[in-house]
CHARMM-style PDB file with segment names, atoms N, HN, CA, C and O in Angstrom:
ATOM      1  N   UNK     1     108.475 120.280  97.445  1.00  0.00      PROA
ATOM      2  CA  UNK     1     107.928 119.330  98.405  1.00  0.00      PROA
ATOM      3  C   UNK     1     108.540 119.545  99.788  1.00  0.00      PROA
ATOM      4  O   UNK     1     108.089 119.100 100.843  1.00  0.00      PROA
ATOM      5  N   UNK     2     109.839 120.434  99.597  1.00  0.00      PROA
ATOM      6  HN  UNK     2     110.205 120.796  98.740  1.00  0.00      PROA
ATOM      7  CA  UNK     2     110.812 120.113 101.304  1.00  0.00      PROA
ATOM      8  C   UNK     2     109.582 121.169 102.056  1.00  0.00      PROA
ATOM      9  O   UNK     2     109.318 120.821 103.207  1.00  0.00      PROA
ATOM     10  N   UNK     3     108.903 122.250 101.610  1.00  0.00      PROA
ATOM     11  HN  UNK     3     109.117 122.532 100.675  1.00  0.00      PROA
ATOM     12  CA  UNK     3     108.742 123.349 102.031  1.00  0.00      PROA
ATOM     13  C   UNK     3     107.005 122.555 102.697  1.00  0.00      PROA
ATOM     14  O   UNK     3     106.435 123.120 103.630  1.00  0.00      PROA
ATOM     15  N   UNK     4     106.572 121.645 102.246  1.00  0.00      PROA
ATOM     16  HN  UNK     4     107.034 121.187 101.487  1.00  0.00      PROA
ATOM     17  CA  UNK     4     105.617 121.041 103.390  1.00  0.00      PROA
ATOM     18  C   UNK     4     105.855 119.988 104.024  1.00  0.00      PROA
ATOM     19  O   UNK     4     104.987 119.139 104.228  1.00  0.00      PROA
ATOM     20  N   UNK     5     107.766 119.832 104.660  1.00  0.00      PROA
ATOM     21  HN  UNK     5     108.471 120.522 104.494  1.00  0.00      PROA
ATOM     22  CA  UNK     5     107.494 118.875 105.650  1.00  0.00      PROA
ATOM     23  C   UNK     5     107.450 119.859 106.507  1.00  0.00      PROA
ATOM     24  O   UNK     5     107.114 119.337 107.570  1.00  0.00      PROA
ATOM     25  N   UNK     6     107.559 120.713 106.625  1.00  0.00      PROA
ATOM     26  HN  UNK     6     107.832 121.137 105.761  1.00  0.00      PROA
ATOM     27  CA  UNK     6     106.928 121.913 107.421  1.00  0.00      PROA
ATOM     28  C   UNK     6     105.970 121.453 108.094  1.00  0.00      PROA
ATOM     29  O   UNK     6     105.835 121.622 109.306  1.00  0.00      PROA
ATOM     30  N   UNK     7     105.532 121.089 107.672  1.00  0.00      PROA
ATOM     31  HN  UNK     7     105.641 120.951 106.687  1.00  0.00      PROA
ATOM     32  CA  UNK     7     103.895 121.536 108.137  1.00  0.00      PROA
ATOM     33  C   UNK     7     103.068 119.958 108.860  1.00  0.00      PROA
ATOM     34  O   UNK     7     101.906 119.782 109.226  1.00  0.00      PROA
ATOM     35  N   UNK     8     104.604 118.756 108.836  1.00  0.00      PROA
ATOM     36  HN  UNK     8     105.548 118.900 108.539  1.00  0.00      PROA
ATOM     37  CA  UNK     8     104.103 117.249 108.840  1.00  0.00      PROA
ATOM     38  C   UNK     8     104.807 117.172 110.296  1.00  0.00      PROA
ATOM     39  O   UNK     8     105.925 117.524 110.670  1.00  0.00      PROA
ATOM     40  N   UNK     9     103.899 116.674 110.856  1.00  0.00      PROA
ATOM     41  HN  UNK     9     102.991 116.387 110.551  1.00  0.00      PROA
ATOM     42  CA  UNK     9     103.795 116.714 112.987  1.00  0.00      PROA
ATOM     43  C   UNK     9     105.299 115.791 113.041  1.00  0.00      PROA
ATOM     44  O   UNK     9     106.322 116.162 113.616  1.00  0.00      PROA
ATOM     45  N   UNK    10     105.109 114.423 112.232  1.00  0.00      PROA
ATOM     46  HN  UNK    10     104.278 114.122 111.764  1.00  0.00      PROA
ATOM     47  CA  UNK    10     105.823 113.187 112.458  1.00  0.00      PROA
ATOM     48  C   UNK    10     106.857 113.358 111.553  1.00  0.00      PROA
ATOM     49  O   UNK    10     106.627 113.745 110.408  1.00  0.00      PROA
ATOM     50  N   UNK    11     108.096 113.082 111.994  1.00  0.00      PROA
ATOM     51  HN  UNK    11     108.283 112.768 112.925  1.00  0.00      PROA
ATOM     52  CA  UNK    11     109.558 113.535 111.505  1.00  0.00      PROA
ATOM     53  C   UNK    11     109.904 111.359 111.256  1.00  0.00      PROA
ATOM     54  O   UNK    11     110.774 111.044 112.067  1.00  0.00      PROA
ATOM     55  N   UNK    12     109.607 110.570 110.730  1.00  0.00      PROA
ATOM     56  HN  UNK    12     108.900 110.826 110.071  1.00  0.00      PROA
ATOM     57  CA  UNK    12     109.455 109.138 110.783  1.00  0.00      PROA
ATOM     58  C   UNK    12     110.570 109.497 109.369  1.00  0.00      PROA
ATOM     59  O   UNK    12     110.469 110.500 108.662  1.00  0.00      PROA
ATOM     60  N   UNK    13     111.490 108.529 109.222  1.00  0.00      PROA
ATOM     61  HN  UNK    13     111.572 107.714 109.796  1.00  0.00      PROA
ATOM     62  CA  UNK    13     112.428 109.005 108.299  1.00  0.00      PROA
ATOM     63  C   UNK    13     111.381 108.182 106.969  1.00  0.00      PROA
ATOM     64  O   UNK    13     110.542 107.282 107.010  1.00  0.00      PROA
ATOM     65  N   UNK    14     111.982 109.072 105.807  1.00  0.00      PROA
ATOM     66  HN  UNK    14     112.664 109.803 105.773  1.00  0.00      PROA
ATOM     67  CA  UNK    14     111.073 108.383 104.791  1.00  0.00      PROA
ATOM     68  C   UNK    14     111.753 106.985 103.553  1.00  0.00      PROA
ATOM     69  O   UNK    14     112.967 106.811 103.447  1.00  0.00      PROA
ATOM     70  N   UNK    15     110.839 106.228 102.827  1.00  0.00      PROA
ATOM     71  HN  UNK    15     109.852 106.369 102.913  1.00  0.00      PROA
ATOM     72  CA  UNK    15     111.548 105.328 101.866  1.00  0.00      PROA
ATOM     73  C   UNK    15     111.895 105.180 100.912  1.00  0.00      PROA
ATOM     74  O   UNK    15     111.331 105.871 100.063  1.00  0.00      PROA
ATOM     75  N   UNK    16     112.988 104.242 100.421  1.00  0.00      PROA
ATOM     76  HN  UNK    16     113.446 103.680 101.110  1.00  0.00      PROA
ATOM     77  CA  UNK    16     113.753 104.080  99.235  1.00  0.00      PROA
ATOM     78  C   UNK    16     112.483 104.173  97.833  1.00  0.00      PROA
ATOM     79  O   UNK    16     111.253 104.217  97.819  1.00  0.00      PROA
ATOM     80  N   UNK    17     113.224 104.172  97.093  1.00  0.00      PROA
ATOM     81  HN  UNK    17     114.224 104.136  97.104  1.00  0.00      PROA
ATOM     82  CA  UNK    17     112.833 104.046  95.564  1.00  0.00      PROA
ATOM     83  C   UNK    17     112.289 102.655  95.446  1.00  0.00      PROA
ATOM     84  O   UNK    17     111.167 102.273  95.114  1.00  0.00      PROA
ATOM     85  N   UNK    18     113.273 102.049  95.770  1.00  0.00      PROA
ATOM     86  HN  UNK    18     114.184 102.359  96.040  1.00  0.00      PROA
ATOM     87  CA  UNK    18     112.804 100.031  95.540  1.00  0.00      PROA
ATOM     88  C   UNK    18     111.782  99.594  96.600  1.00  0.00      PROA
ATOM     89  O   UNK    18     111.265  98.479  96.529  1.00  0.00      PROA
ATOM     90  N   UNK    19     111.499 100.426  97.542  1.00  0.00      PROA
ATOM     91  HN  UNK    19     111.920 101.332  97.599  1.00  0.00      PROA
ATOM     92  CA  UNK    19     110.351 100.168  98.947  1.00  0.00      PROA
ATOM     93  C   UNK    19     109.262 100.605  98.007  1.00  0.00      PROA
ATOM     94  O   UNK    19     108.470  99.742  97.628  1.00  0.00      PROA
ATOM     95  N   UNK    20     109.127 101.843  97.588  1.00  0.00      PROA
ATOM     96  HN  UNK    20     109.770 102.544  97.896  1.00  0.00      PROA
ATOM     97  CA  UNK    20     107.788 101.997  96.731  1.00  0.00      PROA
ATOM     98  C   UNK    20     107.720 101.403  95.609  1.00  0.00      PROA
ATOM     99  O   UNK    20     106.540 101.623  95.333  1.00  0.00      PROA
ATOM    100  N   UNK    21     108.178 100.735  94.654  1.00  0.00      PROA
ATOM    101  HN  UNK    21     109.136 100.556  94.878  1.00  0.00      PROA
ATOM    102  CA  UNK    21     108.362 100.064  93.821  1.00  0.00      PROA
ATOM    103  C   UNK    21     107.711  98.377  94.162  1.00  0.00      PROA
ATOM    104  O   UNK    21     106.928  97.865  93.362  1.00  0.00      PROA
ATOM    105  N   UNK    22     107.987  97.919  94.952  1.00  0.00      PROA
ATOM    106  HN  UNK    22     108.624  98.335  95.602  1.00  0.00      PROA
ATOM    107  CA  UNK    22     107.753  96.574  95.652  1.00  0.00      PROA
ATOM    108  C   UNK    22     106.617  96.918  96.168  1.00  0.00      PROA
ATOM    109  O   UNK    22     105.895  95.938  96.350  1.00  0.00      PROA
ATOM    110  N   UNK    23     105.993  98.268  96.593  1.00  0.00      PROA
ATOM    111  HN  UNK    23     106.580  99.064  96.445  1.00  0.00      PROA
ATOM    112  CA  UNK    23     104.661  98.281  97.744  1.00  0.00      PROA
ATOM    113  C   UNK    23     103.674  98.089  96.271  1.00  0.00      PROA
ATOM    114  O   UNK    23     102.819  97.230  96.054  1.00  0.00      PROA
ATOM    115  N   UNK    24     104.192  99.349  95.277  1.00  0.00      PROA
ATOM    116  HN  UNK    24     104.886 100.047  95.453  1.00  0.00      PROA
ATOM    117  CA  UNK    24     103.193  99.073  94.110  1.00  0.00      PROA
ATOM    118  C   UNK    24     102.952  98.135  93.147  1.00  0.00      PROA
ATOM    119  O   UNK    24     101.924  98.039  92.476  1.00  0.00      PROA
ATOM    120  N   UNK    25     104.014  97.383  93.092  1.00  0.00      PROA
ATOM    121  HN  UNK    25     104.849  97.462  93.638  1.00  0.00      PROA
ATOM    122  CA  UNK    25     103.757  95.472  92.501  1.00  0.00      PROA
ATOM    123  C   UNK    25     103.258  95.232  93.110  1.00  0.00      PROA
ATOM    124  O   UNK    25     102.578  94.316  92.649  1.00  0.00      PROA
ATOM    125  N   UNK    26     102.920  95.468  94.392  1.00  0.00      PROA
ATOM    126  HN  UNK    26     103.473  96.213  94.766  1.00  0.00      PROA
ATOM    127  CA  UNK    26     102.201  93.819  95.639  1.00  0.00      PROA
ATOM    128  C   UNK    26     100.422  94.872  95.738  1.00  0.00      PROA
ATOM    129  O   UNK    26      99.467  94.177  96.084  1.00  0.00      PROA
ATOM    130  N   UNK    27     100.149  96.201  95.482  1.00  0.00      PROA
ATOM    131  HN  UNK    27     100.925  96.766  95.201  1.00  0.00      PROA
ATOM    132  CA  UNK    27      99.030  96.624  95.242  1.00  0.00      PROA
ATOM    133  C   UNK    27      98.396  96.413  93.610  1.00  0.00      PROA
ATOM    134  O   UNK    27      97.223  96.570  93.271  1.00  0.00      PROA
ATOM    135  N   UNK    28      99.255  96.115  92.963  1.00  0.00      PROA
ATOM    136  HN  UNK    28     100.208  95.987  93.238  1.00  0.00      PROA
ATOM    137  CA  UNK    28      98.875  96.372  91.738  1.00  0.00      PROA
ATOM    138  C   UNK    28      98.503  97.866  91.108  1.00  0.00      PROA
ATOM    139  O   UNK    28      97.874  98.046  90.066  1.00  0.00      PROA
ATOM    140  N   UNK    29      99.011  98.843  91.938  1.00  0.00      PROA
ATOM    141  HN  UNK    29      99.522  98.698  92.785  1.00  0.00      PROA
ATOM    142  CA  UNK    29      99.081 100.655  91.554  1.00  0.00      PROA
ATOM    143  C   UNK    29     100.068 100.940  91.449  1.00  0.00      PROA
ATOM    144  O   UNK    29     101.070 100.399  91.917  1.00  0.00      PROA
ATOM    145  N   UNK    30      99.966 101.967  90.729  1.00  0.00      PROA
ATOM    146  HN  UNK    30      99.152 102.406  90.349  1.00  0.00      PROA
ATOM    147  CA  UNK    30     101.102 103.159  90.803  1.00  0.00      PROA
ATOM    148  C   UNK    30     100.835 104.470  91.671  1.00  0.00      PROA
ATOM    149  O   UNK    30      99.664 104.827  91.548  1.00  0.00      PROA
ATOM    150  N   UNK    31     101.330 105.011  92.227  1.00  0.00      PROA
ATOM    151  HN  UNK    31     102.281 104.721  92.328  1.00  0.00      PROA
ATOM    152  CA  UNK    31     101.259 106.280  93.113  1.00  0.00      PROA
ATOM    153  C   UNK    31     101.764 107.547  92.375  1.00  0.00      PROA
ATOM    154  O   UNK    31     102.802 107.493  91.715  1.00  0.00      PROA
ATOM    155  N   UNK    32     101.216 108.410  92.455  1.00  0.00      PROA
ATOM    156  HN  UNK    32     100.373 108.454  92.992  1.00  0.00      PROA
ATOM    157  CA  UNK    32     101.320 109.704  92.039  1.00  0.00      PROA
ATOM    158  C   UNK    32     102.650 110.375  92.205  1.00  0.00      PROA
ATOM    159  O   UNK    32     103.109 110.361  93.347  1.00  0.00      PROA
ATOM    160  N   UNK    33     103.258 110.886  91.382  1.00  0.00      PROA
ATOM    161  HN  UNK    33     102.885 110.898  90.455  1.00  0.00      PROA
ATOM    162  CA  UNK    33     104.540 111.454  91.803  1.00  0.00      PROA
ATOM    163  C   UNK    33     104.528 112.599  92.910  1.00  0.00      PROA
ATOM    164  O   UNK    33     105.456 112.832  93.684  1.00  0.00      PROA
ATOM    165  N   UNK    34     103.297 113.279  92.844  1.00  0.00      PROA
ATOM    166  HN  UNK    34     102.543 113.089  92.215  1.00  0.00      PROA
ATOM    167  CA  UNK    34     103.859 114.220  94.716  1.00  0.00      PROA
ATOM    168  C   UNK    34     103.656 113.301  95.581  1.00  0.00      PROA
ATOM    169  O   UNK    34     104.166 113.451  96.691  1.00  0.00      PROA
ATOM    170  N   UNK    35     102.788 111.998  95.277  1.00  0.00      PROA
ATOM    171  HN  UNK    35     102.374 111.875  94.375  1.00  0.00      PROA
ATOM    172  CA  UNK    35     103.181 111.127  97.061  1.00  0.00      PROA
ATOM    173  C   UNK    35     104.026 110.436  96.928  1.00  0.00      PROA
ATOM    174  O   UNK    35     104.531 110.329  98.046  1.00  0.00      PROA
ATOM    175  N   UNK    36     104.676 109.717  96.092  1.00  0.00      PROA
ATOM    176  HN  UNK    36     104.266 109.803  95.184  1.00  0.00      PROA
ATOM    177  CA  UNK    36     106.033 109.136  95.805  1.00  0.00      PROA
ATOM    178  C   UNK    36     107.042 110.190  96.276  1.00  0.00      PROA
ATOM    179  O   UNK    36     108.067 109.793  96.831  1.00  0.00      PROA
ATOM    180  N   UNK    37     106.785 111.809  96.058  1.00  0.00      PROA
ATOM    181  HN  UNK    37     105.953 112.132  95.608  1.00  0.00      PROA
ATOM    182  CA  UNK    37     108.312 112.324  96.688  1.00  0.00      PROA
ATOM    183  C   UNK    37     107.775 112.453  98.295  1.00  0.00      PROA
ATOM    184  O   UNK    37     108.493 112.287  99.280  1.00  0.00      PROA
ATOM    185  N   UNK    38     106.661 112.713  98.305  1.00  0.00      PROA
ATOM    186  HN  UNK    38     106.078 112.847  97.505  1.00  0.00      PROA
ATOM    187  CA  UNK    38     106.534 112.967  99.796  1.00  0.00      PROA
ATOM    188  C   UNK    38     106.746 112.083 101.055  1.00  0.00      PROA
ATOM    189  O   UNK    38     106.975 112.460 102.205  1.00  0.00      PROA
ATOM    190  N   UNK    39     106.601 110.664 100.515  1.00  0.00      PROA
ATOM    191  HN  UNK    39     106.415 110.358  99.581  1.00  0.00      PROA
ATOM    192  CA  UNK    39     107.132 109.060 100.868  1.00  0.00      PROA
ATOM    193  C   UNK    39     108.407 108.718 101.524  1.00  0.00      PROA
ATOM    194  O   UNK    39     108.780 108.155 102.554  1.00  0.00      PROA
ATOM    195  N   UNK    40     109.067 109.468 100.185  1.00  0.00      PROA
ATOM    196  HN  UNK    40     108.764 109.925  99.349  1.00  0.00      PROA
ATOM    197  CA  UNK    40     110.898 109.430 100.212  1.00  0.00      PROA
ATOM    198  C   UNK    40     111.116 110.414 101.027  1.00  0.00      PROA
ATOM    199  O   UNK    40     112.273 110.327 101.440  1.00  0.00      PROA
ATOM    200  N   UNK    41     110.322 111.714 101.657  1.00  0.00      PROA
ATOM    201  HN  UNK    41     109.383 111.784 101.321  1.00  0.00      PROA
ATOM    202  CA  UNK    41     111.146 112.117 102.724  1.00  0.00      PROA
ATOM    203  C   UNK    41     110.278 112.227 103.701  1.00  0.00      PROA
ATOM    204  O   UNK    41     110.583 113.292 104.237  1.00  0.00      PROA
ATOM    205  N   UNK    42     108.885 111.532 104.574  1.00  0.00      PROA
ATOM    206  HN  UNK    42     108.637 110.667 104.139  1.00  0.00      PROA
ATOM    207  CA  UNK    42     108.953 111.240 105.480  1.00  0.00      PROA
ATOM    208  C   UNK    42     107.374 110.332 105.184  1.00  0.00      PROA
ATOM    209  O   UNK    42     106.306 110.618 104.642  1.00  0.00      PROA
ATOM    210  N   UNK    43     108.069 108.851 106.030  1.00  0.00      PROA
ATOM    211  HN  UNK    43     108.937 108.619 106.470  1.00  0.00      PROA
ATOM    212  CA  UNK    43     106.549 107.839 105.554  1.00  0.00      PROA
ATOM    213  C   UNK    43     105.874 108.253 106.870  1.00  0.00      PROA
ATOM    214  O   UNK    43     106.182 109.203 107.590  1.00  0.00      PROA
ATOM    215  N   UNK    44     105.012 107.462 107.020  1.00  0.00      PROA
ATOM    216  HN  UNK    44     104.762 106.691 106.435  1.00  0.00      PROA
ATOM    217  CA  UNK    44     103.259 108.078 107.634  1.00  0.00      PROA
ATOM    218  C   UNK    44     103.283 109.553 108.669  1.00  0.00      PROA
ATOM    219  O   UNK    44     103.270 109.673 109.894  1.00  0.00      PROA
ATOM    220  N   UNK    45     103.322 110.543 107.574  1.00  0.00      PROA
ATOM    221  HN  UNK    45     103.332 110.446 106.579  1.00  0.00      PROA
ATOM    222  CA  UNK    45     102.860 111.423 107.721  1.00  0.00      PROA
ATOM    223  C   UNK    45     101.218 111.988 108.378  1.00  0.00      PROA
ATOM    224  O   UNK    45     100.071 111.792 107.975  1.00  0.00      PROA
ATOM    225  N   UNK    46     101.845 112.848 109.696  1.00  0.00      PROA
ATOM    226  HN  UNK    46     102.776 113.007 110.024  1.00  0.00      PROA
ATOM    227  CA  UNK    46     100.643 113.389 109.878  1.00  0.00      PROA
ATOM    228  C   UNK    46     100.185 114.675 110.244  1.00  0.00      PROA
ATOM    229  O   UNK    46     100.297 115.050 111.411  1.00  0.00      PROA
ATOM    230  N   UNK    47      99.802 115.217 109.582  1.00  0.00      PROA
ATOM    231  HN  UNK    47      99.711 114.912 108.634  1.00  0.00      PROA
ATOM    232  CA  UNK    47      99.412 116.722 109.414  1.00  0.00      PROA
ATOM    233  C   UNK    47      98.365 117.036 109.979  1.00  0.00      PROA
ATOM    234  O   UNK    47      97.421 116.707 109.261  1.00  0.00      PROA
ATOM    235  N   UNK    48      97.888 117.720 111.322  1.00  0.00      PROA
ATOM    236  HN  UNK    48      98.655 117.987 111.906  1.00  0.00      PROA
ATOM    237  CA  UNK    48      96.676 118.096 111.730  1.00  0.00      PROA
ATOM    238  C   UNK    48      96.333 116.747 111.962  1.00  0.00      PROA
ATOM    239  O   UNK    48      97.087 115.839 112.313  1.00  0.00      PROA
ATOM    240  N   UNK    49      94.358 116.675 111.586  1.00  0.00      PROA
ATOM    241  HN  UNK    49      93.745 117.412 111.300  1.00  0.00      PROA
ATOM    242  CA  UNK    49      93.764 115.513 111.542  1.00  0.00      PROA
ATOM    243  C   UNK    49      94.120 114.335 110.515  1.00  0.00      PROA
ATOM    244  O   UNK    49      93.777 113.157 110.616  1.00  0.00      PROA
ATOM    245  N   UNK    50      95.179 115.150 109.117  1.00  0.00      PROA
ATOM    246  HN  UNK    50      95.458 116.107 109.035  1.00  0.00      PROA
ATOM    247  CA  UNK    50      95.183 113.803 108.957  1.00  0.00      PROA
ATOM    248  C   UNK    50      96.442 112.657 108.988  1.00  0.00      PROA
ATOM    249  O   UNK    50      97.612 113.035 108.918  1.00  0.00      PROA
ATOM    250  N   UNK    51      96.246 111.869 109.049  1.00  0.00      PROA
ATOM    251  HN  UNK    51      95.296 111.562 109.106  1.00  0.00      PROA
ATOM    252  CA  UNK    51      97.235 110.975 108.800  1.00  0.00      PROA
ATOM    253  C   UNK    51      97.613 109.869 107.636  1.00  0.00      PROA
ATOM    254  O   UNK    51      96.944 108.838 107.579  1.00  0.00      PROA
ATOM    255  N   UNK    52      98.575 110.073 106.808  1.00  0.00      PROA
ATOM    256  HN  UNK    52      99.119 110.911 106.855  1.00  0.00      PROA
ATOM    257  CA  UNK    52      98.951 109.532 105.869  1.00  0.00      PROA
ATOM    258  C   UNK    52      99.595 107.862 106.283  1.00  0.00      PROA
ATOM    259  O   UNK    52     100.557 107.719 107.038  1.00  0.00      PROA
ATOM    260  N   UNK    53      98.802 106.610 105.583  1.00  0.00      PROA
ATOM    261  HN  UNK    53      98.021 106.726 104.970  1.00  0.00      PROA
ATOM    262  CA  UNK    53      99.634 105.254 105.892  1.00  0.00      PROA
ATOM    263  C   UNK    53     100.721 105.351 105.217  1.00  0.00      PROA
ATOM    264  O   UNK    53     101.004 105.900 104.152  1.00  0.00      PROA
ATOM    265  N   UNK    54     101.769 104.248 106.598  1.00  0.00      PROA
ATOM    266  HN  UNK    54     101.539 103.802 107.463  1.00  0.00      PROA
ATOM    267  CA  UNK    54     103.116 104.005 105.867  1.00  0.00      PROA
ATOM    268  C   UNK    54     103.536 103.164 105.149  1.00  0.00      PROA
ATOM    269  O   UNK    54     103.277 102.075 105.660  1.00  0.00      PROA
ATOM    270  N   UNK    55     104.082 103.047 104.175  1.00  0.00      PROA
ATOM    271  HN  UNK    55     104.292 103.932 103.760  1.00  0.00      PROA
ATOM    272  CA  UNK    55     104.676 101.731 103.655  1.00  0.00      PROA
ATOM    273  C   UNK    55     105.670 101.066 104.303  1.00  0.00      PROA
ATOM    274  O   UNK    55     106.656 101.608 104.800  1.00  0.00      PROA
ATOM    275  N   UNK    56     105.454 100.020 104.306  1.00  0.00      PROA
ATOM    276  HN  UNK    56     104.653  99.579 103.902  1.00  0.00      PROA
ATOM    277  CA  UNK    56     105.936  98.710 105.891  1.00  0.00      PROA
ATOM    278  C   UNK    56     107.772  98.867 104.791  1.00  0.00      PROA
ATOM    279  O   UNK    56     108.206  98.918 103.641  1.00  0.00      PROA
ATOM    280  N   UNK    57     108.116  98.875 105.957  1.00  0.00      PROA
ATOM    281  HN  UNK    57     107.764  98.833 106.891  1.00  0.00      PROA
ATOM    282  CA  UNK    57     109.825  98.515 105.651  1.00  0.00      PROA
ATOM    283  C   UNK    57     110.069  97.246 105.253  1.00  0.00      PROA
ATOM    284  OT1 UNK    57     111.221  96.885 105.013  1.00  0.00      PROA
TER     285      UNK     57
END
């Protein structure tokens, strides 16, 4: 996963274990484990056109 923050414009530091944990109780989901690691090292990611939402601190 380190080898595509490469490639992510926005350097936004990323979140805890218990931040995604609390975002996915209050959605009622679970998130995929490559966006769960990609989360933990940098939240709203944006690559090119797209842009990934952040999970609120």
């Amino acid at each position: 996963m380190k080898e595509v923050r490469e490639y992510i414009e926005t350097k936004k530091q990323g979140v805890l274990e218990l931040q995604i944990k609390e975002t996915e109780e209050k959605l009622g989901a679970a998130f995929p484990n490559q966006y769960r690691d990609l989360i933990k090292l940098v939240n709203n990611a944006e690559i090119g056109e797209w842009i990934l939402y952040p999970i609120k601190r």
